[in-house]
GUKEGU-991949 format. One line per 3 residues: number of its first residue (from 1); their letters; for each residue x negated, y negated, z negated of N, C-alpha, C. Coordinates in nm, 4 decimals, always signed. Layout:
<atoms>
NUM) A) X:Y:Z:X:Y:Z:X:Y:Z  ...
</atoms>
This chain:
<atoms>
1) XXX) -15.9170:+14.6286:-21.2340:-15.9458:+14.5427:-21.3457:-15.8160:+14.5094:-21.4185  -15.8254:+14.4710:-21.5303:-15.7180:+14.4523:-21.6332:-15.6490:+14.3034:-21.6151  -15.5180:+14.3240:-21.5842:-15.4726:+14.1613:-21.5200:-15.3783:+14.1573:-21.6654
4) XXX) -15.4086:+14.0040:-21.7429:-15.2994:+13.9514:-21.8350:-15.1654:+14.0022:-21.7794  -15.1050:+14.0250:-21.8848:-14.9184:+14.0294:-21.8766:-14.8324:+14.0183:-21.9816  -14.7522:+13.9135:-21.9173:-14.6658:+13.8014:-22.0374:-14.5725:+13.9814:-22.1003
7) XXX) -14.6287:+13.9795:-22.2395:-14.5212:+14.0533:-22.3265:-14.3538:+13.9947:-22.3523  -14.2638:+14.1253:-22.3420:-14.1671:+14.0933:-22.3340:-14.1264:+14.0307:-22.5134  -13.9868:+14.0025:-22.5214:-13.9651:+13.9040:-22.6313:-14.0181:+13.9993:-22.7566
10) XXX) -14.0235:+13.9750:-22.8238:-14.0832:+14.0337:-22.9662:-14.2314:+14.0928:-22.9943  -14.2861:+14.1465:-22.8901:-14.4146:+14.2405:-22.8941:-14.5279:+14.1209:-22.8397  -14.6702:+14.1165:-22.9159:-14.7748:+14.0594:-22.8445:-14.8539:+14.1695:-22.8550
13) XXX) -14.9922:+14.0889:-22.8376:-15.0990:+14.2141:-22.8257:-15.1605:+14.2586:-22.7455  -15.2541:+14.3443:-22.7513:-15.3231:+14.4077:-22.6227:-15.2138:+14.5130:-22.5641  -15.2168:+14.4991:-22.4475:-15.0553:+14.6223:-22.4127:-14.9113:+14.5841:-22.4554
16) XXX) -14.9486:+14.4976:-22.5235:-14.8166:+14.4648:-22.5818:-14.7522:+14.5786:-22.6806  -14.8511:+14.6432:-22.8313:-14.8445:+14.7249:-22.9009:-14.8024:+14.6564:-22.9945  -14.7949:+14.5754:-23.0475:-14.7631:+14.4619:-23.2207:-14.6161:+14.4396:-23.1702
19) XXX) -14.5314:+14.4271:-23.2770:-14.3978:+14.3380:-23.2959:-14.4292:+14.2689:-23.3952  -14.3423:+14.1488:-23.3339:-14.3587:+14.0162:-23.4065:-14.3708:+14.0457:-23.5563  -14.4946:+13.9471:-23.6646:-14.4309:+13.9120:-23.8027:-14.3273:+13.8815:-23.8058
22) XXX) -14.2617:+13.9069:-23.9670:-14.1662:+13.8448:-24.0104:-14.1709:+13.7003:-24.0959  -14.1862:+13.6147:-24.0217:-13.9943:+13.5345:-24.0043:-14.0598:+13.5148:-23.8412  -14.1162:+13.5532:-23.7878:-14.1581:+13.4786:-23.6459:-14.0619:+13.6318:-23.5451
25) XXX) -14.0334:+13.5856:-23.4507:-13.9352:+13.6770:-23.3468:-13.9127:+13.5925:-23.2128  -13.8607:+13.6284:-23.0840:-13.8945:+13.5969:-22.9809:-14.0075:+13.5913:-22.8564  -14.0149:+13.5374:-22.7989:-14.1067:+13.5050:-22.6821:-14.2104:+13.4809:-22.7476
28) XXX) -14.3347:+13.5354:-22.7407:-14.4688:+13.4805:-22.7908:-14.4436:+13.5125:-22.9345  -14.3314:+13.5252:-22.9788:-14.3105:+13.5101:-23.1527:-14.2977:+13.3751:-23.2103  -14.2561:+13.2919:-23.1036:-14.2645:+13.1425:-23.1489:-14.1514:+13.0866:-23.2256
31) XXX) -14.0301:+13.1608:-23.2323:-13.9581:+13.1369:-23.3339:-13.8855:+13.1909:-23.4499  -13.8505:+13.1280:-23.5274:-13.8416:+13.1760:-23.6752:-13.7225:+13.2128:-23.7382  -13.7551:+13.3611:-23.7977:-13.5677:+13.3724:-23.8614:-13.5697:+13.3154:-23.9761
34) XXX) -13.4125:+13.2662:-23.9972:-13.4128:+13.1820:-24.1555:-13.2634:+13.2679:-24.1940  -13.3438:+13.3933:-24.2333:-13.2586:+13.4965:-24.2685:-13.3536:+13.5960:-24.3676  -13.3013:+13.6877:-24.3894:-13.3732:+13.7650:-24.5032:-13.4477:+13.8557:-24.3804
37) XXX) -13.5826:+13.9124:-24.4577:-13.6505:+14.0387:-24.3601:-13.5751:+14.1114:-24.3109  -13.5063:+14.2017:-24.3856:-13.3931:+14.2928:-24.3351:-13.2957:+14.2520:-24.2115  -13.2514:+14.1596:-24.1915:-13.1857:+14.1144:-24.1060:-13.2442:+14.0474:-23.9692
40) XXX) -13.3735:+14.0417:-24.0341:-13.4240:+14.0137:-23.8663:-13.4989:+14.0424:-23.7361  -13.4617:+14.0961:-23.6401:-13.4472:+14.1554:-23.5198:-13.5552:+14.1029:-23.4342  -13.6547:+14.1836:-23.4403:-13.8081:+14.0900:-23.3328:-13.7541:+14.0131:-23.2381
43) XXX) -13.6645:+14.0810:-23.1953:-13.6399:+14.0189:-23.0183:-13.5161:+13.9248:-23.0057  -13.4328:+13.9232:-23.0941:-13.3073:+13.8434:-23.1374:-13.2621:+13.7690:-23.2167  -13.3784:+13.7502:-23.3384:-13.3616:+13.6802:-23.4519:-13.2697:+13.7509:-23.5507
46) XXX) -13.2256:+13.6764:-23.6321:-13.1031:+13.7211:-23.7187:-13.0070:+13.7778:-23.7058  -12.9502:+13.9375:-23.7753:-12.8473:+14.0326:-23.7127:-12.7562:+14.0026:-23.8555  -12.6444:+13.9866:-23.8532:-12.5462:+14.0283:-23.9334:-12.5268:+14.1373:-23.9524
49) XXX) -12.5653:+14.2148:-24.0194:-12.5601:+14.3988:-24.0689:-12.4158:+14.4170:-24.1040  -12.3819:+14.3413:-24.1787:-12.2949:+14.3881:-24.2088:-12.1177:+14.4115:-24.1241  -12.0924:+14.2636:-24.0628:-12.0251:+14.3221:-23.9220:-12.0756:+14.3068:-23.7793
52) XXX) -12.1632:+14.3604:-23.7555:-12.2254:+14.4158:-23.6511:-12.2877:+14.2853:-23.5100  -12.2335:+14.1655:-23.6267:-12.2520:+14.0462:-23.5055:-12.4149:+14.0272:-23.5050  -12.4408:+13.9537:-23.3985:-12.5959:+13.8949:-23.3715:-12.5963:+13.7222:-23.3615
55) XXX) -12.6282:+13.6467:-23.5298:-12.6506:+13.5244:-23.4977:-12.8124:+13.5048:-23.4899  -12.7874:+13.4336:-23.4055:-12.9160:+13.3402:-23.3339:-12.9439:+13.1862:-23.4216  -13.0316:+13.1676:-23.5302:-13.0500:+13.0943:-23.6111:-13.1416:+13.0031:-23.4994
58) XXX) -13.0785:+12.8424:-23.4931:-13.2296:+12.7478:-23.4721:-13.2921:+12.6807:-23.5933  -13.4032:+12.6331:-23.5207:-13.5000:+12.5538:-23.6464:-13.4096:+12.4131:-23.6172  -13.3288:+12.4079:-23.6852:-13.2291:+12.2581:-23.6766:-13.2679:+12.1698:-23.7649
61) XXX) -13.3377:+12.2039:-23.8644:-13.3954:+12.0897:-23.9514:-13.4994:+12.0271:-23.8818  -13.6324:+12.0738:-23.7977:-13.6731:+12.0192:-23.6986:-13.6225:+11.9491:-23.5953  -13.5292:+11.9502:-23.5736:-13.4763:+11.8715:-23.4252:-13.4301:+11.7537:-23.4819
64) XXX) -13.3331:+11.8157:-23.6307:-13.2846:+11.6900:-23.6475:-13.3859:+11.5760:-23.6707  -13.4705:+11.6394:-23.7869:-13.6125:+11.5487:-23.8077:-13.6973:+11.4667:-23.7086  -13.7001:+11.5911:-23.5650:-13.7392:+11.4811:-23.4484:-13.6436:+11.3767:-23.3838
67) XXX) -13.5357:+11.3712:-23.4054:-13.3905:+11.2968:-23.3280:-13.4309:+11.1722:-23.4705  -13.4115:+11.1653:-23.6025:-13.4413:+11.0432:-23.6538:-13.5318:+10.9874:-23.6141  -13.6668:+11.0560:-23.6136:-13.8159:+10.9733:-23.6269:-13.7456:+10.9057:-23.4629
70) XXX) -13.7161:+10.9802:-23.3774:-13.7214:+10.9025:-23.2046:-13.5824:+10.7642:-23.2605  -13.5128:+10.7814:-23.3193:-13.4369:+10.6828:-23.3827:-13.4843:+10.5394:-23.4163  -13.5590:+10.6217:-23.4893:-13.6180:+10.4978:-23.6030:-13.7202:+10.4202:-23.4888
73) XXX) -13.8353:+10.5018:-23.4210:-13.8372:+10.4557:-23.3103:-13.7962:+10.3569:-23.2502  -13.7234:+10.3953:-23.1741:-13.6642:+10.3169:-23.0732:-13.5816:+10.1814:-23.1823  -13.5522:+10.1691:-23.3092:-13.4893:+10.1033:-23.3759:-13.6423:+9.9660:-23.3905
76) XXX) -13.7026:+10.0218:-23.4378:-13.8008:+9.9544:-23.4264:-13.9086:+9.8596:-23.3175  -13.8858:+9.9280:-23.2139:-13.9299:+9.8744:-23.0644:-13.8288:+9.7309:-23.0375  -13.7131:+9.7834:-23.0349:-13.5561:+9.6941:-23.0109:-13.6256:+9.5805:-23.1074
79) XXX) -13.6600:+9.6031:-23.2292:-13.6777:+9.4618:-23.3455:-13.8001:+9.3857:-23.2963  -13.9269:+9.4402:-23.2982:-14.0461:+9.4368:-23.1972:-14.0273:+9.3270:-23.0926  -13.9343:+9.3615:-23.0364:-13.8835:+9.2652:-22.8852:-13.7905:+9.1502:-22.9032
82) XXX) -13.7250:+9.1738:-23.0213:-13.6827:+9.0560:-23.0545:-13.7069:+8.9791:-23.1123  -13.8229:+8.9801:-23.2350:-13.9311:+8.9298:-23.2754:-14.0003:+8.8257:-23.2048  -14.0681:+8.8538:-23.0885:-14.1814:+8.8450:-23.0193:-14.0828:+8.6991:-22.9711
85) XXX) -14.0124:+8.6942:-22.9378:-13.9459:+8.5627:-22.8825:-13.9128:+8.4453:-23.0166  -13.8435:+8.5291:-23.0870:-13.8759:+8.3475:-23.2067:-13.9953:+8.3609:-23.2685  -14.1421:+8.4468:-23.2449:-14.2511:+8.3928:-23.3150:-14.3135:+8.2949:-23.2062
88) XXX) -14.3007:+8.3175:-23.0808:-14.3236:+8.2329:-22.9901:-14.2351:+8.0684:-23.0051  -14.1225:+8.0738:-23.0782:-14.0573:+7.9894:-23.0855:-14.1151:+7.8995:-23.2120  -14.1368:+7.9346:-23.2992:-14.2231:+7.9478:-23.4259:-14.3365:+7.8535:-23.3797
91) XXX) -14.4697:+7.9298:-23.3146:-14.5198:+7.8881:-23.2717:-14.5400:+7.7401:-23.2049  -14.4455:+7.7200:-23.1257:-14.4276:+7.6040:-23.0756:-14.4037:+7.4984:-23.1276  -14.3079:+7.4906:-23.2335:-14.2492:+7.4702:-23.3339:-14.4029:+7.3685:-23.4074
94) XXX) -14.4815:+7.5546:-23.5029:-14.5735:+7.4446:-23.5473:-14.6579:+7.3731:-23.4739  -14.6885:+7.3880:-23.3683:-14.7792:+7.3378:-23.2486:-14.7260:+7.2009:-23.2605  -14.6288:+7.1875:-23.2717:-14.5471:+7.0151:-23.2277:-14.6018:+6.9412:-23.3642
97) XXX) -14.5784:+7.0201:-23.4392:-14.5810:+6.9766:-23.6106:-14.7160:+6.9170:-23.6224  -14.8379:+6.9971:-23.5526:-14.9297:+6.9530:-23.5741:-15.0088:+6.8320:-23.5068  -14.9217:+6.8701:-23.3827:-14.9909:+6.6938:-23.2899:-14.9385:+6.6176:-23.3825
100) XXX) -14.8000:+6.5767:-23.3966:-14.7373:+6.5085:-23.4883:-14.8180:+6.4581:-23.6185  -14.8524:+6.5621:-23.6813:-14.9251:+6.5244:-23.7967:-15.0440:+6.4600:-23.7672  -15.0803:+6.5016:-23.6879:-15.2562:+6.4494:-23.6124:-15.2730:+6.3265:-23.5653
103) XXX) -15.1392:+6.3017:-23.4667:-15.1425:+6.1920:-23.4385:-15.0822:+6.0717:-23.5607  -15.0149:+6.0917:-23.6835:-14.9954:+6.0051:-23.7842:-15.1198:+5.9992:-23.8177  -15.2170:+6.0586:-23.8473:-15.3704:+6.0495:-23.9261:-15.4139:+5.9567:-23.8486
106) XXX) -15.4407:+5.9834:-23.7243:-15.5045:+5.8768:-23.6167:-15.4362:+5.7671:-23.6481  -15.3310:+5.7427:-23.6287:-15.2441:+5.6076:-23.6047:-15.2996:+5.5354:-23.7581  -15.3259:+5.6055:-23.8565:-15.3149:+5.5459:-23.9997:-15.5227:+5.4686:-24.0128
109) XXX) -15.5735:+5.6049:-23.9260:-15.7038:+5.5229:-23.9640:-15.7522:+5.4523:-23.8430  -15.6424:+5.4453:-23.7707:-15.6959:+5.3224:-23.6288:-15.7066:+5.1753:-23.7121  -15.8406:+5.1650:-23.7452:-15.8694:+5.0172:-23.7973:-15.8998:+4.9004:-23.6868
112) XXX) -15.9316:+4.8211:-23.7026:-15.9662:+4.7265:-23.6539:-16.0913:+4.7009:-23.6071  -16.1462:+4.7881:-23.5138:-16.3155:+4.7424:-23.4943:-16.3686:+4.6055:-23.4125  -16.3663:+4.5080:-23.4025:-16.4001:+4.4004:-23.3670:-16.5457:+4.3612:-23.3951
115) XXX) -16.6101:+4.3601:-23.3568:-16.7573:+4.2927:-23.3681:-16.7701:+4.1802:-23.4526  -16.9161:+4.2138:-23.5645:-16.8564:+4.0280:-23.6626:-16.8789:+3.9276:-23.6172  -16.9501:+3.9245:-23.4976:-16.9108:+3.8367:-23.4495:-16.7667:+3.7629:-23.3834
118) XXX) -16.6808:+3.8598:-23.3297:-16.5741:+3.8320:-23.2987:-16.4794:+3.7640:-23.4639  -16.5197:+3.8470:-23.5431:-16.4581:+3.7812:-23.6757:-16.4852:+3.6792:-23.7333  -16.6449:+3.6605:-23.7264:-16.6742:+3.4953:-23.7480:-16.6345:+3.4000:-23.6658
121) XXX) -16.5871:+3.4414:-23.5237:-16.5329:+3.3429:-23.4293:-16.3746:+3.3397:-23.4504  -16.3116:+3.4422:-23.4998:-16.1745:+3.4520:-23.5493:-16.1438:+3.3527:-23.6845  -16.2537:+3.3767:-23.7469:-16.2076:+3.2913:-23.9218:-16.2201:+3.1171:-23.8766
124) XXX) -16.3653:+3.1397:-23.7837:-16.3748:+2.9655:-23.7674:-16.2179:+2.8795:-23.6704  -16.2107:+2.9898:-23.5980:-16.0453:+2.9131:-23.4863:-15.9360:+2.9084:-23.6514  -15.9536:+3.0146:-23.7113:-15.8292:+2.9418:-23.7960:-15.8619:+2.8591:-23.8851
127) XXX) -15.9901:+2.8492:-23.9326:-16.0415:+2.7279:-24.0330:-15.9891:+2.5869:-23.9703  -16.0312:+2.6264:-23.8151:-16.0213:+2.4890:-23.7556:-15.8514:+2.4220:-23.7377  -15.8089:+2.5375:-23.7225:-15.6642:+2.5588:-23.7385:-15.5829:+2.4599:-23.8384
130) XXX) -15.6002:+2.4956:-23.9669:-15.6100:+2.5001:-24.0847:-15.6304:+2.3155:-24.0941  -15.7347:+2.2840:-24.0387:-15.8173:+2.1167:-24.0709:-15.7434:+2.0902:-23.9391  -15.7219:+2.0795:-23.8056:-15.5533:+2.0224:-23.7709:-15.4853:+2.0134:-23.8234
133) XXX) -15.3978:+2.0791:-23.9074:-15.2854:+2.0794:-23.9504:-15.2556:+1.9864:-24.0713  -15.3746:+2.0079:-24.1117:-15.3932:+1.9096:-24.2646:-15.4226:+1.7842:-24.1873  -15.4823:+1.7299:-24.0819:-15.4476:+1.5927:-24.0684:-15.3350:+1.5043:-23.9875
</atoms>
């Protein structure tokens, strides 16, 4: 029976008959020349034709792109965490503000509830008060 087998760098396929498209080259074909067609080598990427060297181009605009975003990231987590402690502080803060305020409201409409009777017995002690004093 026919057992899978990892194709070597440049070739996929059944048998491993195809070489890579161009700009794709390598293992699987998973990476990309950023070179002209002519210059690029299924299995090696980018050849310098003209003096005989072999550069190996990376996708560096990707990495760099992933190295900011993990940046910004982590820049953001760091703020996140430092946050979280003066909104808690905040918090507390107005929490106080508001007993405070709550309790001035109370204090302002704590009237006087006395029974009228207690007040008709209050006005008559000072009436009587009042007619001592005058004699």
């Amino acid at each position: 029976m026919g057992k899978c087998v990892r194709c070597m760098a440049g070739f996929y396929g059944v048998n491993c008959t195809k070489t890579c498209r161009y700009p794709s080259y390598g293992t699987d074909c998973q990476q990309k020349c950023y070179c002209a067609e002519y210059q690029c080598h299924v299995i090696i990427g980018c050849v310098d034709i003209g003096s005989g060297k072999m550069t190996v181009e990376f996708p560096t605009s990707n990495f760099l792109l992933g190295c900011i975003v993990c940046l910004l990231l982590v820049l953001v987590i760091f703020k996140v965490i430092k946050l979280i402690p003066s909104y808690r502080g905040y918090y507390e803060i107005r929490q106080k503000l508001n007993r405070q305020s709550t309790q001035r409201r109370y204090d302002s409409i704590n009237v006087d509830v006395r029974s009228p009777t207690d007040t008709v017995l209050q006005n008559s002690l000072e009436e009587q008060e009042r007619n001592d004093d005058s004699v």
